[in-house]
C-alpha positions as CSV (number, residue, x, y, z in Angstrom):
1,X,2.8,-5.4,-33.0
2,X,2.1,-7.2,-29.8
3,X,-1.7,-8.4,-28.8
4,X,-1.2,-5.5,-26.0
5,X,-0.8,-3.0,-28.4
6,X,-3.8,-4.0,-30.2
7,X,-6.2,-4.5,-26.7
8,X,-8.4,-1.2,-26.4
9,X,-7.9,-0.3,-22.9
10,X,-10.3,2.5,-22.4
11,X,-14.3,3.0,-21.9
12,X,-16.1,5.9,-21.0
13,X,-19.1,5.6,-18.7
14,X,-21.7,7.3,-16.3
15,X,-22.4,5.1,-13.0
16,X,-25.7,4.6,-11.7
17,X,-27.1,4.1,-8.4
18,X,-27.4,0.0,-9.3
19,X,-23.2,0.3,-10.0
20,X,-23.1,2.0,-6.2
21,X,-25.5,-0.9,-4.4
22,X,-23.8,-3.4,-5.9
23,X,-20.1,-1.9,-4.9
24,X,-21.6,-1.9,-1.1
25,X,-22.8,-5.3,-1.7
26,X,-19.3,-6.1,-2.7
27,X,-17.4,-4.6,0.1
28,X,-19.7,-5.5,2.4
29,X,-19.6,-9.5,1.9
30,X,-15.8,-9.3,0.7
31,X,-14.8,-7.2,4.3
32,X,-16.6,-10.1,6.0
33,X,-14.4,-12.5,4.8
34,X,-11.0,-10.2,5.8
35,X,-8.8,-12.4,8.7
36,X,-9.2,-9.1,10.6
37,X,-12.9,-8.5,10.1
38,X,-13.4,-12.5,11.5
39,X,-11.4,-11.7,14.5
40,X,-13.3,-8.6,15.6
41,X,-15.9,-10.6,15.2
42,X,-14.5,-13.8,17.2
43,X,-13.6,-11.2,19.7
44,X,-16.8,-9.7,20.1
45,X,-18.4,-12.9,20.2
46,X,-16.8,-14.2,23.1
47,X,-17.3,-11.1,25.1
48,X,-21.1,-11.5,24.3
49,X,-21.0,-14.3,25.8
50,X,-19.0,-13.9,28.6
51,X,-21.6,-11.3,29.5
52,X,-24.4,-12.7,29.5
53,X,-22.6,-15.6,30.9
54,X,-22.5,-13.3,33.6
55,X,-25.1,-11.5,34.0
56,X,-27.8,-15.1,34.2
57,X,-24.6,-16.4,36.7
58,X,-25.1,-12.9,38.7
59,X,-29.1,-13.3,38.2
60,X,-28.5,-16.8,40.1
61,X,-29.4,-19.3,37.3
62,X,-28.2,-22.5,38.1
63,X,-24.7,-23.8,35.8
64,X,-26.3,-26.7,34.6
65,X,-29.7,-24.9,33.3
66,X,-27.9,-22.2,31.9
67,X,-25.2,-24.6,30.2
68,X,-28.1,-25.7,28.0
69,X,-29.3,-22.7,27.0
70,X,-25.4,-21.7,25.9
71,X,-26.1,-22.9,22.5
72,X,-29.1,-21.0,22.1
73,X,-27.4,-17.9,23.0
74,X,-24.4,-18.6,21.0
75,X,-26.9,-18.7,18.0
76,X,-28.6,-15.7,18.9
77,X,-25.4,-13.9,19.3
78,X,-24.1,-15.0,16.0
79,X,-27.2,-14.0,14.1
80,X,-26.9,-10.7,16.0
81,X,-23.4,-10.1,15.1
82,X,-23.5,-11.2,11.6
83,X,-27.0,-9.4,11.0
84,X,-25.5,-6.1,12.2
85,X,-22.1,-6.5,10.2
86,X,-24.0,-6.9,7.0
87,X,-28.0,-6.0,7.3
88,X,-27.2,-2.4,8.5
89,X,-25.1,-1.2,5.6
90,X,-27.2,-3.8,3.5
91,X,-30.1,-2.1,4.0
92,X,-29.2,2.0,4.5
93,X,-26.8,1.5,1.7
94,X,-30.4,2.4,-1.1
95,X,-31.1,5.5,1.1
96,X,-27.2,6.9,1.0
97,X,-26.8,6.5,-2.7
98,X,-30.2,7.7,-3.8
99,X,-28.9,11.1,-1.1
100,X,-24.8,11.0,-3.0
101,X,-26.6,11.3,-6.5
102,X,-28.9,14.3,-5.6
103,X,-26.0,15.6,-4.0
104,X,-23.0,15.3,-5.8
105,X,-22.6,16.1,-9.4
106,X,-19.5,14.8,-10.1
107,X,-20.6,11.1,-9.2
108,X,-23.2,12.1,-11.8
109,X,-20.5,12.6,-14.5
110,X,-18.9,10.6,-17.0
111,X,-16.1,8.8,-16.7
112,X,-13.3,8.2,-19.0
113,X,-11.3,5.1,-18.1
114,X,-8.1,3.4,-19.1
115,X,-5.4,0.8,-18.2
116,X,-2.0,-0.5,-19.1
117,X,0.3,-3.1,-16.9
118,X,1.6,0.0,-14.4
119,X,-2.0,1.9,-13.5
120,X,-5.3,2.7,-13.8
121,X,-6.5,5.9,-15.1
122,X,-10.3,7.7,-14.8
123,X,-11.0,11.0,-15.3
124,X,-14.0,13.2,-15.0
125,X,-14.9,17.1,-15.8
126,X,-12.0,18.5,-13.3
127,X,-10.8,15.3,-11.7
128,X,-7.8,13.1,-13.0
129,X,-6.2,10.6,-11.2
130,X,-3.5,8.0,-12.3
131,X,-2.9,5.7,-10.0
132,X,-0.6,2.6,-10.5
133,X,-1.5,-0.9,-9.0
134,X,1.2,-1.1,-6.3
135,X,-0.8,1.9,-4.7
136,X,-4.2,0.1,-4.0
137,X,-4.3,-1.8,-1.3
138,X,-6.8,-4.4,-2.4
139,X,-8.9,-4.9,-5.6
140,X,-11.9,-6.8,-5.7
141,X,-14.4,-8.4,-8.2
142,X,-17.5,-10.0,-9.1
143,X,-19.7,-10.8,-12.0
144,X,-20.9,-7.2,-11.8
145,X,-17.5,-4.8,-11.4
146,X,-14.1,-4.0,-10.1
147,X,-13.9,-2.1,-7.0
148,X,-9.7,-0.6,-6.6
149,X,-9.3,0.0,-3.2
150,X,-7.4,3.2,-1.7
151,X,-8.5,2.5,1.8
152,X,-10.6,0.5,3.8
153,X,-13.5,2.7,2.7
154,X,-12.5,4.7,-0.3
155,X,-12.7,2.3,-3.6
156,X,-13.0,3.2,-7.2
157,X,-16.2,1.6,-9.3
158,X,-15.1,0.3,-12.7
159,X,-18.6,-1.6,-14.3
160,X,-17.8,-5.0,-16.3
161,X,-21.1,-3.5,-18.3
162,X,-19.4,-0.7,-20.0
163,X,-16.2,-3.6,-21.2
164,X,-16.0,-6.3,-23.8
165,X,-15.3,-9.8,-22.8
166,X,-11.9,-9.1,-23.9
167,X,-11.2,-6.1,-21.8
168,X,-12.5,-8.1,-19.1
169,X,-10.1,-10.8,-19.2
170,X,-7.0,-8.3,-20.1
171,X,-7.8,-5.9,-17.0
172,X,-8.5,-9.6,-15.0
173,X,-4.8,-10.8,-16.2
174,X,-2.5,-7.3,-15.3
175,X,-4.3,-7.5,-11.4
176,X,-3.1,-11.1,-11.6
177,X,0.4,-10.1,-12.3
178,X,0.3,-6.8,-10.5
């Protein structure tokens, strides 16, 4: 019998609203990271400062006076852009989850999970998905959970607190390979 056939690949859990803060918190800084996320950034940047570039050249301030104040606005601008991109879902992120788990019952429910090398499986009172790795788009981790991505925005929680250390590193080596 092979070590996979021996492996336990299920676990059955209920998520809780510190799983959900700490899924934001890991999409959030991950997405910040994404080539595309630092070009919409870049990109809005630069436009920043190409207005108010403008709009001190329009006032009449002088090039050289405004040149030293460039790097000033440059930091402001970045401290702007990143403190949006992170602090806003950062910080509504507590109020929207404490709202989805007075709301929604099935978030509320348990979930029975399971693995092999071709999918993931949960299911939950009336739900059951099966869904094999090709299908997510990305997967992410940290010392907390897994988050399997269907979209951008739409992500399934898996909790490394509900697996063994071995489940852990058997779940960590089929994404490797997958």
């Amino acid at each position: 019998m092979s070590s996979d056939a021996l492996m336990n690949r299920k676990t059955t859990f209920t998520l809780d609203e510190l799983d959900l803060r700490r899924a934001v918190r890991l999409h959030a800084f991950s997405a910040i990271r994404e080539t595309r996320t630092l070009i919409r950034m870049a990109v809005l940047w630069a436009i920043a400062m190409a207005a108010f570039i403008g709009f001190f050249s329009a006032a009449g301030m002088p090039w050289p006076e405004l040149r030293g104040h460039l790097p000033a606005i440059a930091l402001i601008i970045t401290a702007t852009i990143l403190g949006t991109s992170l602090g806003i879902p950062l910080a509504l992120s507590p109020l929207i989850i404490r709202r989805r788990f007075k709301q929604e019952k099935l978030i509320r429910q348990p979930v029975s999970a399971g693995w092999d090398e071709e999918a993931y499986e949960a299911e939950q009172p009336g739900v059951r998905n099966h869904i094999p790795w090709r299908d997510y788009m990305k997967i992410r981790e940290d010392r907390h959970l897994f988050l399997f991505f269907l979209s951008d925005y739409n992500y399934q929680i898996l909790p490394k607190r509900v697996l063994t250390r071995e489940q852990i590193e058997d779940l960590q080596r089929i994404l490797a390979t997958a």
